[in-house]
NUFIKE-175442 format. One record per residue (C-alpha): x, y, z; residue number from 1. Coordinates in nm, 3 decimals, decimal comma, padded with zeros to 5 digits. Layout:
BEGIN
> xx | yy | zz | num
> X | Y | Z | NUM
...
//
This chain:
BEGIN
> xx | yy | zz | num
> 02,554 | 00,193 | -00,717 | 1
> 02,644 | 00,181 | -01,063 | 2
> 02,593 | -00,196 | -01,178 | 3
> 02,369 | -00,339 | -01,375 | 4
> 02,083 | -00,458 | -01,213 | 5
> 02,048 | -00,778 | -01,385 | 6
> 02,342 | -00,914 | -01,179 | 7
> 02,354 | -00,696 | -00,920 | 8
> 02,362 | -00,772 | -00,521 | 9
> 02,197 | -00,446 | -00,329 | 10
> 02,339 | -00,357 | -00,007 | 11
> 02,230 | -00,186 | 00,266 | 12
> 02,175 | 00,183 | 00,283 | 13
> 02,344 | 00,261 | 00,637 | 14
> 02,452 | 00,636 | 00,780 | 15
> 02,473 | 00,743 | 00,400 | 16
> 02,659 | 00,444 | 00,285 | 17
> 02,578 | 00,107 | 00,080 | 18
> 02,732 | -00,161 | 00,312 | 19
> 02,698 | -00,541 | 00,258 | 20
> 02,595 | -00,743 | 00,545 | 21
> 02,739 | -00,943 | 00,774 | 22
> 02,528 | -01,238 | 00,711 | 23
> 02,693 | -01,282 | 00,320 | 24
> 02,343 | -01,440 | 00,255 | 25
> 02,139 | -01,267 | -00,048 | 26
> 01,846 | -01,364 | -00,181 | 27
> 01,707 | -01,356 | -00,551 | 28
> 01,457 | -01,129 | -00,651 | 29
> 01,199 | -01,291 | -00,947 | 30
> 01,039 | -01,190 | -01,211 | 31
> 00,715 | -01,335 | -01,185 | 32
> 00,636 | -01,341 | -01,564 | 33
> 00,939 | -01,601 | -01,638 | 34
> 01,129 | -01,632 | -01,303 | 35
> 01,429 | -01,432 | -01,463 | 36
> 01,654 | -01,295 | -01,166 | 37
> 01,626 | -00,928 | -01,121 | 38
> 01,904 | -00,889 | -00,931 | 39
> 01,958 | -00,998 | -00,535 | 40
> 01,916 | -00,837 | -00,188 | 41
> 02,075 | -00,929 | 00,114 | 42
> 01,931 | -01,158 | 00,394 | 43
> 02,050 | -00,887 | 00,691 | 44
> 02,095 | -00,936 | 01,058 | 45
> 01,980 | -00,784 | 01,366 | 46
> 02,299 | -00,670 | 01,376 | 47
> 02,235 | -00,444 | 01,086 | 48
> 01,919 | -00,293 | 01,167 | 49
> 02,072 | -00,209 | 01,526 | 50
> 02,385 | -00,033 | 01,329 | 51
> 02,078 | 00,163 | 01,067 | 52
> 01,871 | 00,268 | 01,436 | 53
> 02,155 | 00,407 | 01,598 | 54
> 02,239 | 00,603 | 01,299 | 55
> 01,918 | 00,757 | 01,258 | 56
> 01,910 | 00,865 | 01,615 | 57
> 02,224 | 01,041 | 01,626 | 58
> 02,110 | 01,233 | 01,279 | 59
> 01,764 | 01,354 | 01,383 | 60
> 01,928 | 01,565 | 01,636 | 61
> 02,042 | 01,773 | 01,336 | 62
> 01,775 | 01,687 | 01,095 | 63
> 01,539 | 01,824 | 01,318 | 64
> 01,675 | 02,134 | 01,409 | 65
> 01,667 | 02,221 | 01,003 | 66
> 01,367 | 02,470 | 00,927 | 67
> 01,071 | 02,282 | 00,732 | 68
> 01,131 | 02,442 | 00,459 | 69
> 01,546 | 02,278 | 00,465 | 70
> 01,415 | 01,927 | 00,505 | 71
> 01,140 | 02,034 | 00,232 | 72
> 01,383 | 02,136 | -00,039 | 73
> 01,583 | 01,796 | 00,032 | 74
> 01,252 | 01,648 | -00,101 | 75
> 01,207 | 01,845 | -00,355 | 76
> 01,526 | 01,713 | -00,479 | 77
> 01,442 | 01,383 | -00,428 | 78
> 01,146 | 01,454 | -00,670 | 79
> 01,305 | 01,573 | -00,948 | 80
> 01,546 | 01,261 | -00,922 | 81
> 01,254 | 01,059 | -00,877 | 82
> 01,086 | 01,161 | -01,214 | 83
> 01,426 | 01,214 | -01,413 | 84
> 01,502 | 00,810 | -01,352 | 85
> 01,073 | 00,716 | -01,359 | 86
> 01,112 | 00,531 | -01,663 | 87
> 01,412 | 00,265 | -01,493 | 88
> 01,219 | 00,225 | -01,175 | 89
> 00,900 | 00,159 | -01,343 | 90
> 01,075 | -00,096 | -01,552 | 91
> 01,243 | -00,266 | -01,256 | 92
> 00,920 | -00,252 | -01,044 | 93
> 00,744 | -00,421 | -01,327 | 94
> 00,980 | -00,697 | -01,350 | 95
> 00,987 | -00,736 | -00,999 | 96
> 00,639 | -00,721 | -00,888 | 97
> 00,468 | -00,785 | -01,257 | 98
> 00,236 | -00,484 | -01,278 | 99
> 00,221 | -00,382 | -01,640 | 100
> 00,444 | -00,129 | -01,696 | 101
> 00,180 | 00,113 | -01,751 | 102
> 00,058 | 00,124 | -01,384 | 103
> 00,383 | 00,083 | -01,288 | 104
> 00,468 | 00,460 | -01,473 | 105
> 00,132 | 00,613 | -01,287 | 106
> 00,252 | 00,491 | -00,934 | 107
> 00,624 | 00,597 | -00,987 | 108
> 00,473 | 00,965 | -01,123 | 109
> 00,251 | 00,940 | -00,770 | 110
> 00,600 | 00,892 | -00,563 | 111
> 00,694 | 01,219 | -00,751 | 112
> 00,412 | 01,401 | -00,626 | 113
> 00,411 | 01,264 | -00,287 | 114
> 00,735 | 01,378 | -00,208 | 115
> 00,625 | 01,724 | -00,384 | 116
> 00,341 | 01,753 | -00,190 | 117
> 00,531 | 01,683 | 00,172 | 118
> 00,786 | 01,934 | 00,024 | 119
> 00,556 | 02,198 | 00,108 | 120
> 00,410 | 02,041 | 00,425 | 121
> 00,714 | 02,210 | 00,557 | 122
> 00,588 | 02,575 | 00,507 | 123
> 00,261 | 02,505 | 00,622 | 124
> 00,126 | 02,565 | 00,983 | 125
> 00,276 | 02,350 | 01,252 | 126
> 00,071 | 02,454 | 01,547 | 127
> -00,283 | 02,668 | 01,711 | 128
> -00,254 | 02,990 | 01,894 | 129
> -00,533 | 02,894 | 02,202 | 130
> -00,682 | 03,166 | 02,421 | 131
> -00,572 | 03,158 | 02,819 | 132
> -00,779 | 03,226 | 03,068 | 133
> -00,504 | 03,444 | 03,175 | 134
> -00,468 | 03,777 | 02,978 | 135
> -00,094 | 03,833 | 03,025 | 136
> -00,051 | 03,514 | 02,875 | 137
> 00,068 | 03,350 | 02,522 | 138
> -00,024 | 02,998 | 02,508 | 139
> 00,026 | 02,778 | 02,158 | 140
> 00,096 | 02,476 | 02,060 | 141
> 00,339 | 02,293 | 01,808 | 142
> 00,412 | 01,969 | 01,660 | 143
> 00,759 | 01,782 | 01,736 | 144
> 00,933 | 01,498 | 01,572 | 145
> 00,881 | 01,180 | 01,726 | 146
> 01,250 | 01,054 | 01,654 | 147
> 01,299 | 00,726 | 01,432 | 148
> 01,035 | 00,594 | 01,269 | 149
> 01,025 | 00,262 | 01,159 | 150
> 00,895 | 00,145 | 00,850 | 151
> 00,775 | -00,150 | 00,696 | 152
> 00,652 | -00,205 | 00,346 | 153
> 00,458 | -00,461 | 00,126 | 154
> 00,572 | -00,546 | -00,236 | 155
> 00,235 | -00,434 | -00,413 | 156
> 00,321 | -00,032 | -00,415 | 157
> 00,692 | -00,068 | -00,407 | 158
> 00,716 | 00,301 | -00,475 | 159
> 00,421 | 00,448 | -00,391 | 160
> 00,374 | 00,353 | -00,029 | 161
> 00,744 | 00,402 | 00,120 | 162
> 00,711 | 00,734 | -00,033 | 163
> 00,378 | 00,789 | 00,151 | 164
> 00,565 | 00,697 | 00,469 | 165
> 00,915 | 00,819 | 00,448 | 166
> 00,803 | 01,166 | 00,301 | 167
> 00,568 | 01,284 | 00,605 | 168
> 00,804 | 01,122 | 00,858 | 169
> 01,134 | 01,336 | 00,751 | 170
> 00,947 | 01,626 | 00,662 | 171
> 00,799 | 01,643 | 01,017 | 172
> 01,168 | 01,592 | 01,177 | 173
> 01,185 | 01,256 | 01,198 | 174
> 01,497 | 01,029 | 01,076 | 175
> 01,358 | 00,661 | 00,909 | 176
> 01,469 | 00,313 | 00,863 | 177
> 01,305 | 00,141 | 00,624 | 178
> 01,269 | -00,247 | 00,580 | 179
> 01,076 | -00,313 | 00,264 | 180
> 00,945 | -00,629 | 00,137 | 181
> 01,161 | -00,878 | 00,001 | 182
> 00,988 | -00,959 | -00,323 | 183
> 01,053 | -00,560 | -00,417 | 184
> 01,360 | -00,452 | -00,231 | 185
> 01,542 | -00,339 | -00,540 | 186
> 01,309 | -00,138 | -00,625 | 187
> 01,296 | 00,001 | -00,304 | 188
> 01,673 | 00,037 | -00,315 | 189
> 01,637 | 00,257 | -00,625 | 190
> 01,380 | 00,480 | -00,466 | 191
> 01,628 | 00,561 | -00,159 | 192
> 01,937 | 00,619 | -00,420 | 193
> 01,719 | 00,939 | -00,511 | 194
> 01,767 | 01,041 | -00,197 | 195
> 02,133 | 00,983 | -00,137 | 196
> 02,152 | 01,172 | -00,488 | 197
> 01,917 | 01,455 | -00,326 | 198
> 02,235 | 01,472 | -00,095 | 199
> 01,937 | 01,333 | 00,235 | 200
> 02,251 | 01,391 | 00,523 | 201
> 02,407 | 01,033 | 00,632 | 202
> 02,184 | 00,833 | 00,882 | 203
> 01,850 | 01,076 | 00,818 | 204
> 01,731 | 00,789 | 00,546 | 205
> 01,851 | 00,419 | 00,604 | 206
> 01,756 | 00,076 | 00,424 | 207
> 01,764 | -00,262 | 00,547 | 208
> 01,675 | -00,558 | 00,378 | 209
> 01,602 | -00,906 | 00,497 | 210
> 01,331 | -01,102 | 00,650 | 211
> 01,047 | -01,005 | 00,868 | 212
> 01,099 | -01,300 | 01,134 | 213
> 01,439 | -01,079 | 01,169 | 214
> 01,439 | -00,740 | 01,018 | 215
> 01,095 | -00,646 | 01,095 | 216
> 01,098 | -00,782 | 01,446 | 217
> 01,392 | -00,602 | 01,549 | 218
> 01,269 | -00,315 | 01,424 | 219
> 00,966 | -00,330 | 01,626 | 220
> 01,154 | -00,441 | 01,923 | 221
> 01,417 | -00,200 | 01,938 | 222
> 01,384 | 00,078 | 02,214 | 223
> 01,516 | 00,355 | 02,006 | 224
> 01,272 | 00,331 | 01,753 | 225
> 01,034 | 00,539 | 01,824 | 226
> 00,740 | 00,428 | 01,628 | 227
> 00,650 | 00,198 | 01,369 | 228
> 00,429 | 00,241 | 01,032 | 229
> 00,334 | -00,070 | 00,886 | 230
> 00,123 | -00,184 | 00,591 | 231
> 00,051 | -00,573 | 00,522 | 232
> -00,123 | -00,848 | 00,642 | 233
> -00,361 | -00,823 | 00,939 | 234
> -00,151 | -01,111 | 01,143 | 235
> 00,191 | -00,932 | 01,103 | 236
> 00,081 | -00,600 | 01,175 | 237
> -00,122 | -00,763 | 01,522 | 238
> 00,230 | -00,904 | 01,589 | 239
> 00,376 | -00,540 | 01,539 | 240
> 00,088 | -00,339 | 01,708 | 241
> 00,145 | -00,569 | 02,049 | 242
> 00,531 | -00,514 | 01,995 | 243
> 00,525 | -00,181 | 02,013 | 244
> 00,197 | -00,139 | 02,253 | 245
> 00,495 | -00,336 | 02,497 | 246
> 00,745 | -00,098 | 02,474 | 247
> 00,486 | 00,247 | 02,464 | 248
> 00,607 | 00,273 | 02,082 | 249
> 00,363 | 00,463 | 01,860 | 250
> 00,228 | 00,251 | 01,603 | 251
> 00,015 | 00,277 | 01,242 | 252
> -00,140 | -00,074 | 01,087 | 253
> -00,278 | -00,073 | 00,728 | 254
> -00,361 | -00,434 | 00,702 | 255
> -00,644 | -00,581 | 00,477 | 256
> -00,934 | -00,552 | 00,299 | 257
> -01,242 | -00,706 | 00,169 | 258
> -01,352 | -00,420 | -00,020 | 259
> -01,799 | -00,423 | -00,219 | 260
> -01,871 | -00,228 | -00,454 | 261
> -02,291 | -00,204 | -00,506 | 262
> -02,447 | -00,188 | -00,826 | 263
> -02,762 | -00,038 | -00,740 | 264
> -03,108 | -00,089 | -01,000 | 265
> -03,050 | 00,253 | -01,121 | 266
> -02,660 | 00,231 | -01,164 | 267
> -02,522 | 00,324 | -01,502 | 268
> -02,419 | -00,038 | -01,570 | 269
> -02,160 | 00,035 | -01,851 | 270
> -01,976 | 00,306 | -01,574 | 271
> -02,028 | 00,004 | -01,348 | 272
> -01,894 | -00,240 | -01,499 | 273
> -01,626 | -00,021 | -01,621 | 274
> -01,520 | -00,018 | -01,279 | 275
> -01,570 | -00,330 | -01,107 | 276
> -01,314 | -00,470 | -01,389 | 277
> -01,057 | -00,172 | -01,306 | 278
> -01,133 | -00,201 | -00,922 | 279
> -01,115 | -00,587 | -00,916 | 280
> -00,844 | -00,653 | -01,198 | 281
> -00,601 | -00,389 | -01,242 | 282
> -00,222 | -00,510 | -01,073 | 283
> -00,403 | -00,866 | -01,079 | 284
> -00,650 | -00,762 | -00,780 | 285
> -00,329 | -00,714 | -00,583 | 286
> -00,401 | -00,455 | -00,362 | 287
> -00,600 | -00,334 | -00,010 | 288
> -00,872 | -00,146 | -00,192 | 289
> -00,903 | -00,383 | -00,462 | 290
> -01,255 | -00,457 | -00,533 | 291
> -01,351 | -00,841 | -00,383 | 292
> -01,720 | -00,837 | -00,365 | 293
> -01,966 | -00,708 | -00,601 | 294
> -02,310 | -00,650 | -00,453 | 295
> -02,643 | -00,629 | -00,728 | 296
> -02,981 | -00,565 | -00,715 | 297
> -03,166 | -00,870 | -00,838 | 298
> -03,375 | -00,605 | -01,105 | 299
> -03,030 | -00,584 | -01,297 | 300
> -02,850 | -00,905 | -01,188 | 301
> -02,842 | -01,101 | -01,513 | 302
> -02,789 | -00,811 | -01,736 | 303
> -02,456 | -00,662 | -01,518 | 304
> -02,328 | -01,033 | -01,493 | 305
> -02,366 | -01,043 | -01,871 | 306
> -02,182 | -00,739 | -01,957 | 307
> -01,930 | -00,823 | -01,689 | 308
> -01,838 | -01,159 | -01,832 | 309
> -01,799 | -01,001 | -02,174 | 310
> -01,501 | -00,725 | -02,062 | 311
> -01,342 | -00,984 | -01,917 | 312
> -01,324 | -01,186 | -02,198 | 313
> -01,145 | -00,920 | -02,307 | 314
> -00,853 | -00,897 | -02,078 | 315
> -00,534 | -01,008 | -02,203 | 316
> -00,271 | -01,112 | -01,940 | 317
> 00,092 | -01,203 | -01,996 | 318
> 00,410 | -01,041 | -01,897 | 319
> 00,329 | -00,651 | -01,816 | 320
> 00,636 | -00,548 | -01,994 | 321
> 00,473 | -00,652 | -02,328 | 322
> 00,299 | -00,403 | -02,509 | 323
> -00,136 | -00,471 | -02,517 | 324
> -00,074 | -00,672 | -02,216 | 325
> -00,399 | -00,568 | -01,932 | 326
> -00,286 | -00,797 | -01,634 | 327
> 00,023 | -00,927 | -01,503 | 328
> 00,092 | -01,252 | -01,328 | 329
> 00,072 | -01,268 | -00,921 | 330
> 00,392 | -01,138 | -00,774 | 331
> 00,555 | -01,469 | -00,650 | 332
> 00,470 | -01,853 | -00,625 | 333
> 00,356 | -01,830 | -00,296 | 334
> 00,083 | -01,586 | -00,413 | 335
> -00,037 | -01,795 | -00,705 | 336
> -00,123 | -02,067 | -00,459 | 337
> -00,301 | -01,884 | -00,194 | 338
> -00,508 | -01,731 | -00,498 | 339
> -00,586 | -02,118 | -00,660 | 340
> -00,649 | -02,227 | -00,323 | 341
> -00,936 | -01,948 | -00,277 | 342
> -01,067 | -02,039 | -00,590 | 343
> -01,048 | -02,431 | -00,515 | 344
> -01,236 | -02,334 | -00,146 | 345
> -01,506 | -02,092 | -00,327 | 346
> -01,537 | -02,431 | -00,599 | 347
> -01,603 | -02,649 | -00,216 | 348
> -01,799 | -02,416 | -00,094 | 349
> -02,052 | -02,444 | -00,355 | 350
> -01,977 | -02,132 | -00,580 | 351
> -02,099 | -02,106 | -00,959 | 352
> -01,768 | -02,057 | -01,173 | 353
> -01,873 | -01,827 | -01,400 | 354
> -01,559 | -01,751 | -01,570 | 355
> -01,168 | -01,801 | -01,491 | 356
> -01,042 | -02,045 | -01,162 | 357
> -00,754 | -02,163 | -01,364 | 358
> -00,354 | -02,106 | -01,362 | 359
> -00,222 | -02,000 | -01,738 | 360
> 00,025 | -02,264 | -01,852 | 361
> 00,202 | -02,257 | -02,171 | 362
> 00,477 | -02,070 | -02,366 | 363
> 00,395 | -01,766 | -02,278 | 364
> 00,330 | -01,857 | -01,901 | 365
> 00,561 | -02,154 | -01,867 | 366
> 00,761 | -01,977 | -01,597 | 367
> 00,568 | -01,731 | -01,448 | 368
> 00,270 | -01,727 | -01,174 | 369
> -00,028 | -01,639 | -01,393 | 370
> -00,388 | -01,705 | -01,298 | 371
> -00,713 | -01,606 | -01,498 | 372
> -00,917 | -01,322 | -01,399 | 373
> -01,184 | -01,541 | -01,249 | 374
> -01,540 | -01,471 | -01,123 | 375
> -01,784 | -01,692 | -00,876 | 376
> -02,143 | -01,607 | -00,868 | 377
> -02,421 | -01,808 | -00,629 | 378
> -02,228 | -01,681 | -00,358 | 379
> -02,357 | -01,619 | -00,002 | 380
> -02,187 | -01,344 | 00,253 | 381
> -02,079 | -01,661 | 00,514 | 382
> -01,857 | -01,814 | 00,208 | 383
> -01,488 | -01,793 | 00,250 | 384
> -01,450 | -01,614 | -00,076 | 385
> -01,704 | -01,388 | 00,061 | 386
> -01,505 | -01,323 | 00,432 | 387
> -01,144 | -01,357 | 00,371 | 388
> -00,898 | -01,137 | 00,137 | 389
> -00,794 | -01,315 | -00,159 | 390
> -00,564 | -01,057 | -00,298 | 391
> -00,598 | -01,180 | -00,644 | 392
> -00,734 | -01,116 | -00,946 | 393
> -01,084 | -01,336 | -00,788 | 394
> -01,435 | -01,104 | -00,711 | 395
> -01,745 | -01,306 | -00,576 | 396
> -02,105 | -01,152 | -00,731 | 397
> -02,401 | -01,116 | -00,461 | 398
> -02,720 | -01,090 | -00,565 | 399
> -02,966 | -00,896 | -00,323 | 400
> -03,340 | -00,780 | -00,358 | 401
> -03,304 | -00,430 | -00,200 | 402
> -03,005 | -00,108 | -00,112 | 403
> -03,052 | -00,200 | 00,261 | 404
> -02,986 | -00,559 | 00,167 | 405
> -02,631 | -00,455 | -00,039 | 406
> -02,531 | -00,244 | 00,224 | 407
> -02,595 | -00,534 | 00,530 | 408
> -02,450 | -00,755 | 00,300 | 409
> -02,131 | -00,483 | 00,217 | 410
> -02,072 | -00,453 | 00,589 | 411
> -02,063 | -00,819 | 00,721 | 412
> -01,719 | -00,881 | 00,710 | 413
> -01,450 | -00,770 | 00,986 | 414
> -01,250 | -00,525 | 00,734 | 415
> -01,383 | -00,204 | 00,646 | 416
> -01,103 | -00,027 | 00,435 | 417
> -01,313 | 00,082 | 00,116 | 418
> -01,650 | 00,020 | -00,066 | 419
> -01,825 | 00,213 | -00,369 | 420
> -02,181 | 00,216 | -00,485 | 421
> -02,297 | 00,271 | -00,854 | 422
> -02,661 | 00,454 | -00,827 | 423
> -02,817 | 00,789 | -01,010 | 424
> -03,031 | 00,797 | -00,680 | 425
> -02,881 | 01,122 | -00,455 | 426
> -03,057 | 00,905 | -00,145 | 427
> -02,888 | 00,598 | -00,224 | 428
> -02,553 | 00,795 | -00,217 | 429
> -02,662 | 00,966 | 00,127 | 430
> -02,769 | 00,607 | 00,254 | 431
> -02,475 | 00,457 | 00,144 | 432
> -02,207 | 00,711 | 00,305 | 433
> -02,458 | 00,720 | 00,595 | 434
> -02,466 | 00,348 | 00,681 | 435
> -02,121 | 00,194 | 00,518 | 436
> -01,848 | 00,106 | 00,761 | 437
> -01,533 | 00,197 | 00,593 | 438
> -01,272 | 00,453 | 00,600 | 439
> -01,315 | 00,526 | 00,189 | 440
> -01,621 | 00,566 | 00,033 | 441
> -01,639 | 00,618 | -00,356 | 442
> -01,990 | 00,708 | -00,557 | 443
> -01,959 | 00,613 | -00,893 | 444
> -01,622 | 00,485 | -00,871 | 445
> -01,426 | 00,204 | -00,857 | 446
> -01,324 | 00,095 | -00,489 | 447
> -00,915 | 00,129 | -00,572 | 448
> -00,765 | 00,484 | -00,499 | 449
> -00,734 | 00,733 | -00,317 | 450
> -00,607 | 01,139 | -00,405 | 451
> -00,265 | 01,159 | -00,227 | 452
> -00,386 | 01,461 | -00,004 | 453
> -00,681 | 01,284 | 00,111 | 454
> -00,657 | 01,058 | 00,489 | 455
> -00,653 | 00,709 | 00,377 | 456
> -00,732 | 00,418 | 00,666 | 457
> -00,965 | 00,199 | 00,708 | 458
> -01,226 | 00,071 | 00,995 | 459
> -01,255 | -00,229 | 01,174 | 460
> -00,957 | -00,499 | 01,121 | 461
> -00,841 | -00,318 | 00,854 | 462
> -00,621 | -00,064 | 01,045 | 463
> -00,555 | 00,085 | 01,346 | 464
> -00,782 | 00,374 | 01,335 | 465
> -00,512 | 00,615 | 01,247 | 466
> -00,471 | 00,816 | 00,892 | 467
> -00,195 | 00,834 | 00,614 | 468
> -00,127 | 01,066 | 00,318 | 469
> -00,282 | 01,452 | 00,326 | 470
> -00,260 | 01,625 | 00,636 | 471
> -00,366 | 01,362 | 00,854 | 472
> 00,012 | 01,237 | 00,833 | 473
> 00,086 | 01,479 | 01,076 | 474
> -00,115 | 01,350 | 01,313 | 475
> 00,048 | 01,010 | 01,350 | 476
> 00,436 | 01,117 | 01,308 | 477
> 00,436 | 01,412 | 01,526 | 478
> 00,344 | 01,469 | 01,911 | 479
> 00,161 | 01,793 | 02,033 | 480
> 00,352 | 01,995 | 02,239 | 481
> 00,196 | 02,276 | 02,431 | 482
> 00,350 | 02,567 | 02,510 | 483
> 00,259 | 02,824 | 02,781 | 484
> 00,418 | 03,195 | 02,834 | 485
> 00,327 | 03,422 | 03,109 | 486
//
């Protein structure tokens, strides 16, 4: 794949080759800065997906026979492809999904140590030694592959979160195929040709690109798939969940997020509002952990609100290829709305605008899907912009009297992927990881990220109770096998 990508159709990655599909539909991928075409992907059929499952079955039979450290040095070289072409992808992934380019660089360097990290998973411990109640026995246990594993990817961490998935599941024995999101295929595309230059074997890796309605649900329903990981929207990943739950596939849901952060009366209010910005703002409030709500004690209401208002003043947004450039636009049209029409429901609903609620027209925006950073204050925890994930650059201030208030107020919504508290109070803290229902809790930090060898999930709606990245990985893409020798 040695065209340009301005002009450039990408195919299919099937059994080790690029093959075009049968369908001869593609499908432009935007820039959402100026609508410029990136390049196109391919509108794929079922028959497709069926040819990229059967060729990852027949391939784990060899793939897992290889010793963890094998499939661990195949990632390795995937790595050092990875960061020797981090510059292109982060350009492309920029243009596709408008990030600026300098988050786009960070998450492209975090694929690199992903795959690094999993690298080594393969000389670590793969099973317990456990006592028998009969002496002249050996009894132990060990992990297996599962087989294929399915995977299905959003367009917010084009990089960052098929690496997440595809590294654990082949360095565990597994074979993958991977349907990513439309809006970011290419630069899915590109992270899979640093595989196929790693020299993965045919049909361990495979890529197919096209809708969910097609793609994603013959992926969930077919019966040599083994089990599916999924990240996106809570109502897709119900549909996959039940899919699979049909057909005794195992199954992993990251879905959404309606993530607080609590600035207590002690907070450091600068660190605070530091991070509420970063938290709320940063890849235009497109992500799961992004922060949504911002929960304040009424003692230092006005003055956080003022300081708030200020830094965002100072946010400049635009294209996130140009240099000074702190926000991008939303990643497609279809975004844009959803985010207006929060902001038009949180205006109904009887919201204060304090700053933002508009779309950016003009030169610079004429043909892209840009939207001020916007903030709503006067807002009660039944609101809509208070209950339902905007993902957009949109966060909803709640003022409370007391900590026990913020933290009833943090936990009544039906997500519970991450929160953070600002406080100098070491009870506070202990309250706060005590009594918060989510799967990430931050002190001091914004509510966005997570280490890479850390479990990341969330509670409630927001997932389906299992783990990702770190060890935990293991626990969702291998079985337990136990083992008894007399």
């Amino acid at each position: 794949m040695t065209i340009e990508t301005k002009t450039k159709t990408y195919l299919n990655f099937l059994n080790g080759q690029w093959a075009a599909s049968s369908s001869g539909e593609v499908q432009a991928s935007l820039n959402p800065a100026n609508s410029d075409v990136v390049g196109y992907v391919q509108m794929s059929t079922k028959e497709e997906l069926d040819q990229a499952v059967s060729a990852a079955k027949s391939a784990q039979i060899a793939w897992r026979k290889l010793s963890g450290n094998e499939r661990g040095n195949y990632l390795h070289k995937a790595a050092n492809v990875l960061e020797r072409k981090a510059d292109e992808i982060a350009e492309c992934m920029t243009r596709e999904m408008g990030k600026t380019l300098p988050e786009a660089k960070g998450e492209t360097a975090r694929g690199v140590a992903i795959l690094r990290y999993y690298a080594g998973e393969g000389m670590r411990k793969a099973g317990d030694v456990i006592p028998s109640t009969d002496r002249k026995a050996l009894m132990f246990t060990s992990r297996v592959p599962l087989g294929v594993v399915g995977v299905i990817t959003p367009w917010n961490f084009p990089v960052a979160i098929p690496i997440w998935k595809i590294a654990p599941a082949l360095i565990y024995g597994n074979s993958v195929v991977i349907k990513p999101a439309q809006e970011t295929a290419i630069t899915c595309a590109k992270v899979i040709e640093c595989f196929e230059e790693a020299g993965i074997p045919a049909g361990v890796l495979n890529l197919v690109t096209g809708s969910g309605s097609v793609i994603g649900q013959a992926l969930t329903d077919n019966p040599d798939v083994n089990a599916i990981t999924f990240t996106g929207s809570n109502e897709v990943g119900k549909r996959i969940g039940q899919g699979a739950l049909a057909r005794g596939a195992k199954y992993q849901l990251e879905m959404g997020g309606k993530n607080p952060v609590i600035v207590a009366a002690d907070a450091d209010l600068e660190l605070a509002v530091e991070g509420t910005i970063s938290g709320a703002f940063k890849s235009t409030g497109q992500k799961c952990t992004a922060t949504s709500r911002v929960i304040v004690e009424s003692k230092v209401y006005e003055t956080f609100k003022e300081k708030l208002v200020a830094k965002v003043k100072e946010i400049t947004v635009g294209d996130g290829l140009k240099e000074g450039i702190w926000m991008g636009p939303c990643a497609n049209e279809s975004q844009l709305k959803t985010v207006l029409s929060y902001i038009e429901k949180g205006n109904q609903e009887g919201a204060a605008l304090l700053i933002g609620g508009k779309q950016l027209t003009g030169d610079a925006y004429e043909k892209g899907f840009f939207v001020e950073p916007t903030i709503f204050e006067n807002v009660t925890s039944e609101m809509t912009i208070a209950q339902e994930e905007i993902f957009g650059p949109v966060i909803a201030l709640i003022q409370v009297d007391t900590l026990l208030d913020a933290i009833e107020v943090a936990n009544d919504v039906k997500f519970g992927l991450s929160a953070s508290i600002y406080t100098s109070n070491i009870q506070s803290m202990l309250s706060f990881v005590e009594e918060m229902e989510a799967g990430l809790v931050r002190i001091n930090a914004e509510s966005a990220g997570v280490e890479l060898q850390a479990p990341f999930g969330g509670m409630k709606q927001s997932s389906s109770h299992s783990r990702e990245q770190g060890e935990a990985a293991k626990e969702f893409f291998t079985a337990i096998k136990t083992v008894f020798i007399k």
